[in-house]
MMTF fields as JSON, N, C-alpha, C and O atoms, coordinates in Angstrom:
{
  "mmtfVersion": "1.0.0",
  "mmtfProducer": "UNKNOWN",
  "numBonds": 451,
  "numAtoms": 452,
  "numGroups": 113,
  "numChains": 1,
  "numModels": 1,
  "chainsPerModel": [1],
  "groupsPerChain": [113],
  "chainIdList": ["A"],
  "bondAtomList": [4, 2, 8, 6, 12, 10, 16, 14, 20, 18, 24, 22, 28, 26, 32, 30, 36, 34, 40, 38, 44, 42, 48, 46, 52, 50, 56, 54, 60, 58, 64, 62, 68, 66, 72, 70, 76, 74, 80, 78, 84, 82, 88, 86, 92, 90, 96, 94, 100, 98, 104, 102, 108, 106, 112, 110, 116, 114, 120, 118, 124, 122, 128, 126, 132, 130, 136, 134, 140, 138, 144, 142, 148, 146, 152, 150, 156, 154, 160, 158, 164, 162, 168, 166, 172, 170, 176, 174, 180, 178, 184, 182, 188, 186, 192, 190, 196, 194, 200, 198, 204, 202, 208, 206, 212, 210, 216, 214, 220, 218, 224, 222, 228, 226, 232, 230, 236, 234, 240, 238, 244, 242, 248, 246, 252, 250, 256, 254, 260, 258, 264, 262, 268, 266, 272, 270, 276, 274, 280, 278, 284, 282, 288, 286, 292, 290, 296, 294, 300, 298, 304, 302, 308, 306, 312, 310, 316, 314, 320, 318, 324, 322, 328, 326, 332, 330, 336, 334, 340, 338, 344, 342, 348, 346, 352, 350, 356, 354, 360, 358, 364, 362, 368, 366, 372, 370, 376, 374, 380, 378, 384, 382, 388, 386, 392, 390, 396, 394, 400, 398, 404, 402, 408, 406, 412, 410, 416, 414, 420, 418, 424, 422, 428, 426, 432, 430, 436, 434, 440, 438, 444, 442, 448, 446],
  "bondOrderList": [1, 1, 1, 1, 1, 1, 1, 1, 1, 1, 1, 1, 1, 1, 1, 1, 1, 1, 1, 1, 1, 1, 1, 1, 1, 1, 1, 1, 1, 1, 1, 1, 1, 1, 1, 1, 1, 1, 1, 1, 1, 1, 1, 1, 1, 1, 1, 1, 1, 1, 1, 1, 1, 1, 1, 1, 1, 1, 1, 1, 1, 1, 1, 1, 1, 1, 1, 1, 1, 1, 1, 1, 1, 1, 1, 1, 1, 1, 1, 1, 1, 1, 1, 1, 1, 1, 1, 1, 1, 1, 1, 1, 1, 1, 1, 1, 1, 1, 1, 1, 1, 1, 1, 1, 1, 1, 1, 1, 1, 1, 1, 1],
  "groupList": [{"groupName": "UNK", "atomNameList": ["N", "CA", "C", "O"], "elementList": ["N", "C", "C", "O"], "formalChargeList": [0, 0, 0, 0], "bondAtomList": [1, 0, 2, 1, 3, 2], "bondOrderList": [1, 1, 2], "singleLetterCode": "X", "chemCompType": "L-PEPTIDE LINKING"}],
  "groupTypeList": [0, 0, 0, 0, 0, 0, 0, 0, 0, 0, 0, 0, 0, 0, 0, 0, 0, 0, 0, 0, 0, 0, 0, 0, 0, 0, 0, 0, 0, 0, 0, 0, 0, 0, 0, 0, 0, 0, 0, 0, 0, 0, 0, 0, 0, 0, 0, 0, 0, 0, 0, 0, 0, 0, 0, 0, 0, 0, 0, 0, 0, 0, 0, 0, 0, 0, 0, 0, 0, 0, 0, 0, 0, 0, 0, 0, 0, 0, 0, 0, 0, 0, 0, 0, 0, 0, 0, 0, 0, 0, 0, 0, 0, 0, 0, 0, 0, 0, 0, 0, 0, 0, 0, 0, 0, 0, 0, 0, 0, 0, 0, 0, 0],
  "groupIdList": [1, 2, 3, 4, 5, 6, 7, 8, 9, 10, 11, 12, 13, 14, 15, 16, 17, 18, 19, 20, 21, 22, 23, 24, 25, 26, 27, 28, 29, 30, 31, 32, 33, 34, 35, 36, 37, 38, 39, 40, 41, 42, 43, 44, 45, 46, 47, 48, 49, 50, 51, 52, 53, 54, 55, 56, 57, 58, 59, 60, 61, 62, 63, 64, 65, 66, 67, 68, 69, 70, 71, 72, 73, 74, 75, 76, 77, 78, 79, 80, 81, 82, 83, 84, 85, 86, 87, 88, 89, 90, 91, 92, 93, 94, 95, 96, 97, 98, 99, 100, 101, 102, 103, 104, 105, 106, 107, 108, 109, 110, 111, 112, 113],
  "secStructList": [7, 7, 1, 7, 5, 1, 7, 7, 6, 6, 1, 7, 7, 7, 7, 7, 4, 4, 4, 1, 7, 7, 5, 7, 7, 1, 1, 6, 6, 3, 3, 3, 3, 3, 3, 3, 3, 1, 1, 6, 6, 1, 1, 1, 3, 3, 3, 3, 3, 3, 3, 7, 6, 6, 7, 5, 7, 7, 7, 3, 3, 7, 6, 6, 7, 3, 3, 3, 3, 3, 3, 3, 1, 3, 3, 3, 3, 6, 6, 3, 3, 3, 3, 1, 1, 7, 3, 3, 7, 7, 7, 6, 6, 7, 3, 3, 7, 7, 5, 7, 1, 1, 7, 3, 3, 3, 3, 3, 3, 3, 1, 7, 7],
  "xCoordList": [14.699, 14.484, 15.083, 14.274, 16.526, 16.917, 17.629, 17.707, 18.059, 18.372, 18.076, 17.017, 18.453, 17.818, 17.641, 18.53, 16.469, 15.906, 15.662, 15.136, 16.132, 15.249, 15.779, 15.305, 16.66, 16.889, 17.868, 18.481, 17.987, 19.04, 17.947, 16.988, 18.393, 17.144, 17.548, 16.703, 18.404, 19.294, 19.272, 20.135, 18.074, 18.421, 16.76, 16.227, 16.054, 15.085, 15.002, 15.716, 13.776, 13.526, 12.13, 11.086, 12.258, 10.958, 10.4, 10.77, 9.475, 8.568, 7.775, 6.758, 7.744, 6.425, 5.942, 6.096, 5.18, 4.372, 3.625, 3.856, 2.64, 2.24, 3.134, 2.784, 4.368, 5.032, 5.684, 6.204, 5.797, 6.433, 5.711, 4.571, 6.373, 5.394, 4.855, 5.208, 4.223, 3.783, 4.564, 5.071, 4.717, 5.377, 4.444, 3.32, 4.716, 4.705, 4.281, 4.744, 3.878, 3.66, 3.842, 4.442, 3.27, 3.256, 2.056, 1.623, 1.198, -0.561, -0.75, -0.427, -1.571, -2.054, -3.051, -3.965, -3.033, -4.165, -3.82, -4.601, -2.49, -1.811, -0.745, 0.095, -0.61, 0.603, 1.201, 0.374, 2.4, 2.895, 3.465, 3.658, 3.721, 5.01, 5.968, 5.739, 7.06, 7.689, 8.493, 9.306, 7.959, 8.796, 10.303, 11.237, 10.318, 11.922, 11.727, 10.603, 12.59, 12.781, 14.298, 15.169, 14.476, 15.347, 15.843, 16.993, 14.596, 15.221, 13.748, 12.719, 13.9, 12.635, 11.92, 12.401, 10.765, 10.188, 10.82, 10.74, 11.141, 11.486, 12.229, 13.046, 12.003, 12.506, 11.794, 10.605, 11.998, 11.381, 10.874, 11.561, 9.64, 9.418, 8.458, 7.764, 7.92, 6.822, 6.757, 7.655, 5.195, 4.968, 3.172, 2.145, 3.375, 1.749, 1.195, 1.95, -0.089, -0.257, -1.484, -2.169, -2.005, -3.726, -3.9, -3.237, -4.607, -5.922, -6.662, -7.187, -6.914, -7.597, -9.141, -8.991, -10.475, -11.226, -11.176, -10.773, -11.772, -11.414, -10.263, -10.08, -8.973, -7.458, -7.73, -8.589, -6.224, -6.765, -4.814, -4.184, -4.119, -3.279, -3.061, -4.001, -1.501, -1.887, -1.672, -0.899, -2.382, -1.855, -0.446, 0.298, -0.262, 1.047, 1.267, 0.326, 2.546, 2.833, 3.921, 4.735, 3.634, 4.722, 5.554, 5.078, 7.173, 8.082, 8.031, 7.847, 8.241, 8.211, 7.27, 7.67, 5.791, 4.42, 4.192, 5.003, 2.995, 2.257, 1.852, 1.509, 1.844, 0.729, 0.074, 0.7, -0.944, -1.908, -2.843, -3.622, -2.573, -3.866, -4.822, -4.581, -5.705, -6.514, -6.59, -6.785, -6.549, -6.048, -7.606, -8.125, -8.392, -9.212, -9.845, -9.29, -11.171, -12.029, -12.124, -12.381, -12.026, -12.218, -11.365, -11.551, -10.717, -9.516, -10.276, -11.051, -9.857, -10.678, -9.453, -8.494, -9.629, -9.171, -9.84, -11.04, -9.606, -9.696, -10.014, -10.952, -9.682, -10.013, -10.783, -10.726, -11.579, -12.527, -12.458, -11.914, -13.351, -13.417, -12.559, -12.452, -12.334, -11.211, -11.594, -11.106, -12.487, -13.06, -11.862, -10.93, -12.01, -10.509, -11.032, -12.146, -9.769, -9.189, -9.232, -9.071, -9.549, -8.916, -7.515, -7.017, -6.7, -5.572, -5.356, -5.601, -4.741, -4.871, -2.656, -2.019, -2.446, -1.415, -0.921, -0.701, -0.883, -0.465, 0.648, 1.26, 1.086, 2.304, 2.98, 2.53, 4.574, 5.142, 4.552, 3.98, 4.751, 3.935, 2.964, 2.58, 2.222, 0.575, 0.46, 1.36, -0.752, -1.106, -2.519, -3.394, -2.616, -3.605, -3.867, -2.884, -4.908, -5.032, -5.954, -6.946, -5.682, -6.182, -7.092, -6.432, -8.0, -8.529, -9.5, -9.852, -9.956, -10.871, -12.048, -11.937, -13.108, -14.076, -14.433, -15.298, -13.667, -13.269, -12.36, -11.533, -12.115, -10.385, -10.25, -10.92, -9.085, -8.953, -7.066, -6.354, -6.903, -5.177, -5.237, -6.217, -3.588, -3.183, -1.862, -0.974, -1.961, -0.254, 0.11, -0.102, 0.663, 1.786, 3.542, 4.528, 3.512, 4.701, 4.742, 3.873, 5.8, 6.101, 7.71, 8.72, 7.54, 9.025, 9.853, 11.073, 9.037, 9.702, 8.787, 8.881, 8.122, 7.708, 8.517, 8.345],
  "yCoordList": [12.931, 11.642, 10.54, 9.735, 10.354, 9.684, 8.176, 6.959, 9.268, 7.814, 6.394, 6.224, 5.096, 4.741, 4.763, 5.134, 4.347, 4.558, 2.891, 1.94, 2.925, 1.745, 0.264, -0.708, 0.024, -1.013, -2.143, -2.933, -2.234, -2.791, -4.153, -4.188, -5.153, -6.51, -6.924, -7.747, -6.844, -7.943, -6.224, -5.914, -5.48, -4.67, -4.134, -3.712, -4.251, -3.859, -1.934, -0.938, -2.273, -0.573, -0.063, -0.714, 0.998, 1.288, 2.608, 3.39, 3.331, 4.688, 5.024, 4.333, 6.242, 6.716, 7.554, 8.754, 6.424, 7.322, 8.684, 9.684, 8.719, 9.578, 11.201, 12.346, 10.628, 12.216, 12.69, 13.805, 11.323, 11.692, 12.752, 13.026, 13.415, 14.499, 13.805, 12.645, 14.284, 13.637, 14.245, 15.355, 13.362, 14.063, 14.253, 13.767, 14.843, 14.868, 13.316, 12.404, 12.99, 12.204, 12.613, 13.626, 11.734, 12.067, 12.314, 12.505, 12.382, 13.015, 13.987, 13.942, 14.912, 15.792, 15.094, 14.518, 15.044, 15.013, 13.815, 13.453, 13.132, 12.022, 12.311, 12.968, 11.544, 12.26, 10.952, 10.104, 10.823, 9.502, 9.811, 10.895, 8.71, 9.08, 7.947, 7.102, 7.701, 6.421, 5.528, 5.958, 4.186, 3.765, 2.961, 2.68, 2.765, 1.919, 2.4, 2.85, 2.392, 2.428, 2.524, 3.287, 1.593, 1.377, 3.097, 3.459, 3.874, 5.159, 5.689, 5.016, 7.144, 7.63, 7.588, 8.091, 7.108, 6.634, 5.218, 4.899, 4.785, 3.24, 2.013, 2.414, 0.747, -0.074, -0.587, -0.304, -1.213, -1.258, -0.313, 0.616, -0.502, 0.649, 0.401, -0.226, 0.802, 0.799, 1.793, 2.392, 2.036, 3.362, 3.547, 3.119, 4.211, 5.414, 5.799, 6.548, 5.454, 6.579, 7.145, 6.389, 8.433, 8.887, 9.675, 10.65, 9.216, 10.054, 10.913, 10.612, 12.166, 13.031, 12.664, 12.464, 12.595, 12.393, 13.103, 14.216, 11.954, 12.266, 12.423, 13.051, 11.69, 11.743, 10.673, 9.794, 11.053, 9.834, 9.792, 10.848, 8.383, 8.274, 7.942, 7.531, 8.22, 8.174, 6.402, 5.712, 5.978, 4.366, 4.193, 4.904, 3.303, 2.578, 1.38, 0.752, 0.669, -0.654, -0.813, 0.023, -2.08, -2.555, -3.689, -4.727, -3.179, -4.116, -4.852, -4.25, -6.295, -7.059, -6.724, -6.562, -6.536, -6.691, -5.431, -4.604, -5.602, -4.432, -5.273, -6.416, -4.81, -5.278, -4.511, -3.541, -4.637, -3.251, -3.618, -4.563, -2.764, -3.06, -1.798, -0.99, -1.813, -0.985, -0.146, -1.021, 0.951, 1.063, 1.646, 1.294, 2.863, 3.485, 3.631, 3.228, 4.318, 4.503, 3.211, 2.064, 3.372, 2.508, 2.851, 3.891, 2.207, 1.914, 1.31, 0.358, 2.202, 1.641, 1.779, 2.52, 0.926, 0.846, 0.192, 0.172, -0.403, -0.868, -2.038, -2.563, -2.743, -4.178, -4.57, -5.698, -3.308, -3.73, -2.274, -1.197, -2.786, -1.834, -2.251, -3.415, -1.822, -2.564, -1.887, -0.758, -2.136, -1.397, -1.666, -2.357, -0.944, -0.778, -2.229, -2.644, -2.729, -4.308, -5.249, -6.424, -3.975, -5.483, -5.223, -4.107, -6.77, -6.414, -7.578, -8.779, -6.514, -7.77, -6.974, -5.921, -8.836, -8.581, -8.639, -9.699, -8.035, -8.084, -8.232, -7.17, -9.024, -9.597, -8.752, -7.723, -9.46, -8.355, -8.395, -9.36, -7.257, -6.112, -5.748, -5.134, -6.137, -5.82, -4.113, -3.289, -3.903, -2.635, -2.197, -3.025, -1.027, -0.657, 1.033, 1.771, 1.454, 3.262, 3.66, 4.368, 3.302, 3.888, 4.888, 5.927, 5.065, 6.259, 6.319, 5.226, 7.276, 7.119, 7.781, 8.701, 7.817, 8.374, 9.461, 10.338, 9.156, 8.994, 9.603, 9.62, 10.218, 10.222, 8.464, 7.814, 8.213, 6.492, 6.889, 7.893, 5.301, 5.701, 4.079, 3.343, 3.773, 2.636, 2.648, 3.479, 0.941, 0.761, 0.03, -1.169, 0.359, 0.001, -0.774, -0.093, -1.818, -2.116, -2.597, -3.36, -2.132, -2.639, -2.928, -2.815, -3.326, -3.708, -5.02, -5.032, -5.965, -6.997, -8.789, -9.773, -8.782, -10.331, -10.925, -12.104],
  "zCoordList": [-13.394, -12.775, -13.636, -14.098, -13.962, -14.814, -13.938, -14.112, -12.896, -11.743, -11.48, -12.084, -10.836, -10.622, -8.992, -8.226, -8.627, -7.477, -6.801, -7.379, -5.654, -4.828, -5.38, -4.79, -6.393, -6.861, -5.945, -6.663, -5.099, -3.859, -3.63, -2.86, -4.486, -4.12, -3.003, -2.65, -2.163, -0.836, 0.33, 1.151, -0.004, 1.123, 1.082, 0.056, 2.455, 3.074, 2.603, 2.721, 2.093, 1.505, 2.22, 2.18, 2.773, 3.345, 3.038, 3.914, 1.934, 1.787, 2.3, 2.234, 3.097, 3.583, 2.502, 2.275, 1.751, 0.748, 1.094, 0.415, 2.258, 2.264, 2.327, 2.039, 2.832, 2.775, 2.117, 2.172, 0.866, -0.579, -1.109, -0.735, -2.037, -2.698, -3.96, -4.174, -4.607, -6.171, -7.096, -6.937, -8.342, -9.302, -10.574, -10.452, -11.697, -12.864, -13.737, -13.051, -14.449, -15.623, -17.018, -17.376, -17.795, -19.781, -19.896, -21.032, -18.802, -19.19, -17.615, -16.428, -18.688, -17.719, -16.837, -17.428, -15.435, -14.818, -13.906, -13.027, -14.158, -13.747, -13.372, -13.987, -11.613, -11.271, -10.282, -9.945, -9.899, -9.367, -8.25, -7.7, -7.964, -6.512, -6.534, -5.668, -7.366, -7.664, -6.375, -5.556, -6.528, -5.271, -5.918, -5.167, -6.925, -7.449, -8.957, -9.176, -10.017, -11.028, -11.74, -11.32, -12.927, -13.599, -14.338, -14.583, -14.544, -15.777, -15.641, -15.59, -15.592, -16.328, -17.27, -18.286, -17.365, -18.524, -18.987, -20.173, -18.505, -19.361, -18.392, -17.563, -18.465, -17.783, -16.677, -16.821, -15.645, -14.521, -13.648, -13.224, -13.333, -11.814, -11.544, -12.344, -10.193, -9.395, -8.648, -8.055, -8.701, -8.177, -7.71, -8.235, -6.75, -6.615, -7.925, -8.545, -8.626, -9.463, -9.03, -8.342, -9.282, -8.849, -10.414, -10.767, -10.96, -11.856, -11.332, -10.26, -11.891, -11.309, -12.26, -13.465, -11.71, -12.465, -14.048, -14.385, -14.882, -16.691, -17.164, -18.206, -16.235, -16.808, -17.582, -17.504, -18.893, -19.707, -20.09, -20.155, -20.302, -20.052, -21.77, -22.449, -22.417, -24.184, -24.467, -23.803, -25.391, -25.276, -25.581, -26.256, -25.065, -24.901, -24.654, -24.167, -24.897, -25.237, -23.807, -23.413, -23.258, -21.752, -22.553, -23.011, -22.637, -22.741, -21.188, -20.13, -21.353, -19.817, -18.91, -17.758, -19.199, -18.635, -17.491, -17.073, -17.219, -15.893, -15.035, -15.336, -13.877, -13.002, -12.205, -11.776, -11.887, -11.362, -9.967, -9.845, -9.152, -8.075, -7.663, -6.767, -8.331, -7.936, -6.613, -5.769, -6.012, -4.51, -3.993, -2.934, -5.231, -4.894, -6.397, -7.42, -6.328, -7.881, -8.879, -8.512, -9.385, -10.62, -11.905, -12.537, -12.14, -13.353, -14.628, -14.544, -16.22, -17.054, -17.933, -17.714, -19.002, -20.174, -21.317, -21.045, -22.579, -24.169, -23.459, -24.059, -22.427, -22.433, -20.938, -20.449, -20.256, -19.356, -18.36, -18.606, -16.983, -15.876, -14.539, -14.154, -14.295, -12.771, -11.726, -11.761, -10.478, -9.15, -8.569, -8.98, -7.41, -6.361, -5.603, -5.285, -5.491, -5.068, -6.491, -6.821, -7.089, -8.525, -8.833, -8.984, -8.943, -9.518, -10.648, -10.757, -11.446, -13.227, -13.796, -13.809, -14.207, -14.72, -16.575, -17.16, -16.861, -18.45, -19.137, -19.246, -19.581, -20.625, -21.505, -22.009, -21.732, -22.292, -23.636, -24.143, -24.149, -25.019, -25.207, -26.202, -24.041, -23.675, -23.953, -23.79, -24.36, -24.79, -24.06, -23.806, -23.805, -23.4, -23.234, -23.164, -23.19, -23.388, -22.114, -22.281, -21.17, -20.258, -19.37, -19.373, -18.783, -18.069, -16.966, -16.521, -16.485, -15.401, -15.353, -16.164, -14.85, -15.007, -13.253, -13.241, -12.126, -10.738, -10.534, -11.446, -9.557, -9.294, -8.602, -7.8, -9.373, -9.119, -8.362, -8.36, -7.756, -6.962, -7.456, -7.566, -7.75, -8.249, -8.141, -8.333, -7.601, -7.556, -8.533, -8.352, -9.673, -10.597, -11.08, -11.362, -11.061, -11.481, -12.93, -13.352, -13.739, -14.883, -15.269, -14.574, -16.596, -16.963, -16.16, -15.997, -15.763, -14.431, -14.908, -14.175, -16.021, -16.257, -17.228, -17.538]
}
């Protein structure tokens, strides 16, 4: 997945998430379904993510910020609890170590403030 995906800003993009398949992550128990991204692992992207209850994601640092919307469960990390319909945005080099206690679903963009 080194490609980039979905990046066409002057052209209408449309996913049927649900019939995307899921992929892989850097933690077990966490798995995505990407809707745009600059590179695997790095740069811009946005995506599906779902935690399987007690996934725990390794900490890490966001060059050019996150933003997060809770979709389902409850989203936790080092700096609070997030119920589904919360969405919180974080600055570049915001840090945080992530996990769930739920299976939780979240939509994700980073690499873009």
């Amino acid at each position: 997945m080194t490609e980039a995906l979905n990046l066409e800003l002057d052209t209408v993009v449309v996913v049927e998430t649900a019939a995307q398949p899921w992929s892989g992550s850097r933690a077990e128990g966490v798995v995505r379904k990407p809707l745009e991204r600059e590179q695997a692992e790095a740069g811009r992207a946005t995506s599906i993510v779902q935690f399987e209850p007690g996934a725990r994601f390794p900490p890490h640092t966001h060059a050019l910020g996150e933003e997060i919307l809770v979709l389902s469960g409850e989203f936790i990390d080092d700096h609070g609890r997030y119920p589904a319909g919360t969405w919180m945005r974080s600055p570049h080099l915001s840090q945080h170590n992530p996990w769930v206690e739920q299976e939780t679903l979240i939509y994700v963009k980073t690499g873009h403030l």
